[in-house]
C-alpha positions as CSV (number, residue, x, y, z in Angstrom):
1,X,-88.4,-29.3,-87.6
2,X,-87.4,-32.8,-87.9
3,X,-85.1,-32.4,-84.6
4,X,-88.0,-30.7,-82.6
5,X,-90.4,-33.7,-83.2
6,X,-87.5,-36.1,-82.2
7,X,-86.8,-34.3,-79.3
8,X,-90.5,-34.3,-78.7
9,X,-90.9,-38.0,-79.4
10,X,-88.0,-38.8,-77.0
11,X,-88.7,-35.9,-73.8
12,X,-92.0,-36.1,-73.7
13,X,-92.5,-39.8,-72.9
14,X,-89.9,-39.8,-70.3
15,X,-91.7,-37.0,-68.4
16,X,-94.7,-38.5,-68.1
17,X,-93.1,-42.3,-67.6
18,X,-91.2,-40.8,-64.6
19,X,-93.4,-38.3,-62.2
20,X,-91.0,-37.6,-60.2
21,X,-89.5,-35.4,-63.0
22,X,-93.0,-33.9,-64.1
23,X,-93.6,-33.1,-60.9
24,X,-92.7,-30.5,-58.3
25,X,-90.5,-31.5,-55.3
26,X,-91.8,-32.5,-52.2
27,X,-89.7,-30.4,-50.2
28,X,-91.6,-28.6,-47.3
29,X,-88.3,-27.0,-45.8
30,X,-89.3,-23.9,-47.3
31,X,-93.1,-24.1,-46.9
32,X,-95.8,-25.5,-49.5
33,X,-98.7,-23.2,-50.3
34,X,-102.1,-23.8,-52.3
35,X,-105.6,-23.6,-52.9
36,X,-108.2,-26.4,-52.7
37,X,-111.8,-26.6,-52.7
38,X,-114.3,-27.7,-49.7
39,X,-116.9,-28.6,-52.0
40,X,-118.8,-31.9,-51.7
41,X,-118.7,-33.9,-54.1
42,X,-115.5,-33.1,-55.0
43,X,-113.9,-34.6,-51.4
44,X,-116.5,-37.0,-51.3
45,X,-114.8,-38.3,-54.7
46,X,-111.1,-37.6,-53.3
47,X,-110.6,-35.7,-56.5
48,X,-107.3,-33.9,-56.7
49,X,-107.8,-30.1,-55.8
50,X,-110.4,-31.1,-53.0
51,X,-109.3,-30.4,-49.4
52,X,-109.3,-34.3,-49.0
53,X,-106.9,-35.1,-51.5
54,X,-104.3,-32.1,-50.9
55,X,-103.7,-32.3,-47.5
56,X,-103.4,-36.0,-48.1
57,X,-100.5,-35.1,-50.6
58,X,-99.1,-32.8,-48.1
59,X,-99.2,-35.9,-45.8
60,X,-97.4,-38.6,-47.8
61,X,-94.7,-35.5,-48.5
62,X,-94.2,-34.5,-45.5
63,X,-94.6,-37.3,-43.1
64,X,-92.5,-40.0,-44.2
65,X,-89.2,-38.8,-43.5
66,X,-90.2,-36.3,-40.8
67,X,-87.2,-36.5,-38.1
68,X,-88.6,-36.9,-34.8
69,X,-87.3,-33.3,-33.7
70,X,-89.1,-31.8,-35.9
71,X,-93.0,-31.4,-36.3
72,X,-95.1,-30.9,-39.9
73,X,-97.4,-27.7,-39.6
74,X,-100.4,-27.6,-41.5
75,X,-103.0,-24.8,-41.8
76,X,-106.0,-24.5,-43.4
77,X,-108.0,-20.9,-44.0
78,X,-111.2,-19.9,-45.9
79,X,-109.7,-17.7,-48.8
80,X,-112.4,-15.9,-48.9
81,X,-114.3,-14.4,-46.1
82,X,-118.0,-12.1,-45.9
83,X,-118.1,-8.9,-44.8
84,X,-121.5,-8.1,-44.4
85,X,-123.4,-11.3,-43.2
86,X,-126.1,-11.1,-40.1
87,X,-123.5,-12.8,-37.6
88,X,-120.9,-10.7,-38.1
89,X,-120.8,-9.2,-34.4
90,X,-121.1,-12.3,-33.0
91,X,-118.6,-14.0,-34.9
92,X,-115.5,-10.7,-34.5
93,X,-115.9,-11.4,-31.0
94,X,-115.3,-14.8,-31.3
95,X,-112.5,-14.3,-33.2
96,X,-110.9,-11.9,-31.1
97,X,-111.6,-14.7,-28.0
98,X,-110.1,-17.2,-29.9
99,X,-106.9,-15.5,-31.1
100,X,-105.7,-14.8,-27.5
101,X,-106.8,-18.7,-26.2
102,X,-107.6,-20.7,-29.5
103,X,-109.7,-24.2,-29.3
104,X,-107.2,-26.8,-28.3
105,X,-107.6,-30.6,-29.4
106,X,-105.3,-33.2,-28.9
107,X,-106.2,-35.8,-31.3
108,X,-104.1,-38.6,-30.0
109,X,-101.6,-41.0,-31.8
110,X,-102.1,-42.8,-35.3
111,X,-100.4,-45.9,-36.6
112,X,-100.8,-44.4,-40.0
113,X,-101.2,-41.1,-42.4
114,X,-104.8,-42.4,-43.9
115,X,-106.2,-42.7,-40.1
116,X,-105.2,-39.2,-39.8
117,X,-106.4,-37.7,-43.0
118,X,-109.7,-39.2,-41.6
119,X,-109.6,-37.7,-38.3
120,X,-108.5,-34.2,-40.0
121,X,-111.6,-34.8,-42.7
122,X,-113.7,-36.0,-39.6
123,X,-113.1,-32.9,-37.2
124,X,-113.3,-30.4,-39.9
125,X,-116.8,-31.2,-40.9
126,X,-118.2,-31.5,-37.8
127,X,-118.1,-35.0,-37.1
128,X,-116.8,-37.4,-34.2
129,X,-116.6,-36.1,-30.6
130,X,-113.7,-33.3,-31.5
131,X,-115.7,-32.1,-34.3
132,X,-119.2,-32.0,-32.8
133,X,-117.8,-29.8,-29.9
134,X,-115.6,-27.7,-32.3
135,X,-119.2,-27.3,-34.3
136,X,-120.9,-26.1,-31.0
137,X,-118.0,-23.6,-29.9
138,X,-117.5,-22.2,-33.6
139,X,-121.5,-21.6,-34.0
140,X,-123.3,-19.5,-35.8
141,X,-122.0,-18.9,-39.1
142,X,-118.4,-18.5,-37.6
143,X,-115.7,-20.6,-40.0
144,X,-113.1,-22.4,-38.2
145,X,-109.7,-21.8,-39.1
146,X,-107.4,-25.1,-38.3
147,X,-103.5,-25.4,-37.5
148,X,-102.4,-29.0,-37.2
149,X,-98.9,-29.8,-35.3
150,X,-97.9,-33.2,-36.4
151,X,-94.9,-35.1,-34.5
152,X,-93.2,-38.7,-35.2
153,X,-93.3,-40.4,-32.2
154,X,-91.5,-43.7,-32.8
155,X,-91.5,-45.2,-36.2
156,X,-95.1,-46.2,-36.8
157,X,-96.3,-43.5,-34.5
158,X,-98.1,-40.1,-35.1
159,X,-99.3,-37.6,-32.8
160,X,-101.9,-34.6,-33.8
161,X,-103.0,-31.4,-32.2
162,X,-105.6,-28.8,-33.9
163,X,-105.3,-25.4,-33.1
164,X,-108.9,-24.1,-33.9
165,X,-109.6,-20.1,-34.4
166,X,-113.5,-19.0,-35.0
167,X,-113.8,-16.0,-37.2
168,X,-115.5,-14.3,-39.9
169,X,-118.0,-16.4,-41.8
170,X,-116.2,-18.0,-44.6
171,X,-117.8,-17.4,-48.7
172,X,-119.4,-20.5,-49.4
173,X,-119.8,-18.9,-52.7
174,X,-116.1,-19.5,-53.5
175,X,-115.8,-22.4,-50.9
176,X,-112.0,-22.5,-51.3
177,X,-109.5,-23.0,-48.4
178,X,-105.9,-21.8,-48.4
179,X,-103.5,-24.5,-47.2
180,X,-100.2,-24.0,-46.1
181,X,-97.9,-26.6,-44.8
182,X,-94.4,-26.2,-43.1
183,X,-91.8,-27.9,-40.9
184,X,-90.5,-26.7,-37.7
């Protein structure tokens, strides 16, 4: 018993002094999936689990040593969708339109990752001139459901499309998102 607490006393410590050993790699080679929450006050707060905060992780993983060649994927999905909701007509043929010729935006170039988690936050909710006009195409109670393709350009350079399909109205109920990040 005396052994156990001393390796406790000495382990335990050192994993949470070092994070990098407590936590899981940041290695999207392989892909990165997980859940995180569109609620309110939750990404209003940046708390970790909130759409916010997780693809701002994916982000800072993925971004800073991105080789140009390559581009970070990112896609985010309601988990959850309805089946029965009074749009649902409406919004199957949207999603059927959108699959062949999805909504295109080309967001531009950034000079950093915070001014693109913004723009990504921004569009998603409806807000800016991207995200207004996304909000007028995907009406109804259609849910959007984003692909970002994000290239190095230079050093201090970033480039972002979305890739926007309308679909099924998402459960606001469970008002989680699936995200999924890779590199191609």
């Amino acid at each position: 018993m005396k052994k156990l607490c001393l390796i406790f006393t000495i382990i335990i410590p050192f994993i949470i002094s070092n994070p990098s050993f407590a936590e899981p790699s940041c290695d999207l080679s392989k892909g990165s999936s997980k859940l995180a929450t569109a609620n309110t006050w939750e990404n209003l707060r940046n708390n970790k689990g909130s759409l916010k905060f997780e693809t701002a992780e994916i982000l800072k993983c993925g971004l800073p040593n991105l080789p140009l060649e390559k581009m970070l994927i990112i896609s985010s999905l309601p988990k959850i969708f309805l089946s029965e909701y009074d749009d649902k007509t409406y919004c199957q043929s949207k999603l059927s339109e959108t699959k062949k010729s999805p909504y295109i935006y080309n967001a531009g170039s950034f000079s950093s990752v915070e001014d693109l988690n913004d723009w990504i936050k921004d569009f998603s909710q409806g807000s800016g001139k991207d995200g207004k006009d996304l909000y007028a195409k995907c009406d109804k109670s259609c849910s959007p459901q984003y692909t970002y393709k994000i290239k190095k350009s230079g050093e201090d350079n970033l480039t972002l499309n979305a890739e926007v399909i309308c679909g099924d109205a998402r459960d606001k109920n469970d008002n989680m998102y699936v995200l999924k990040a890779s590199l191609n």
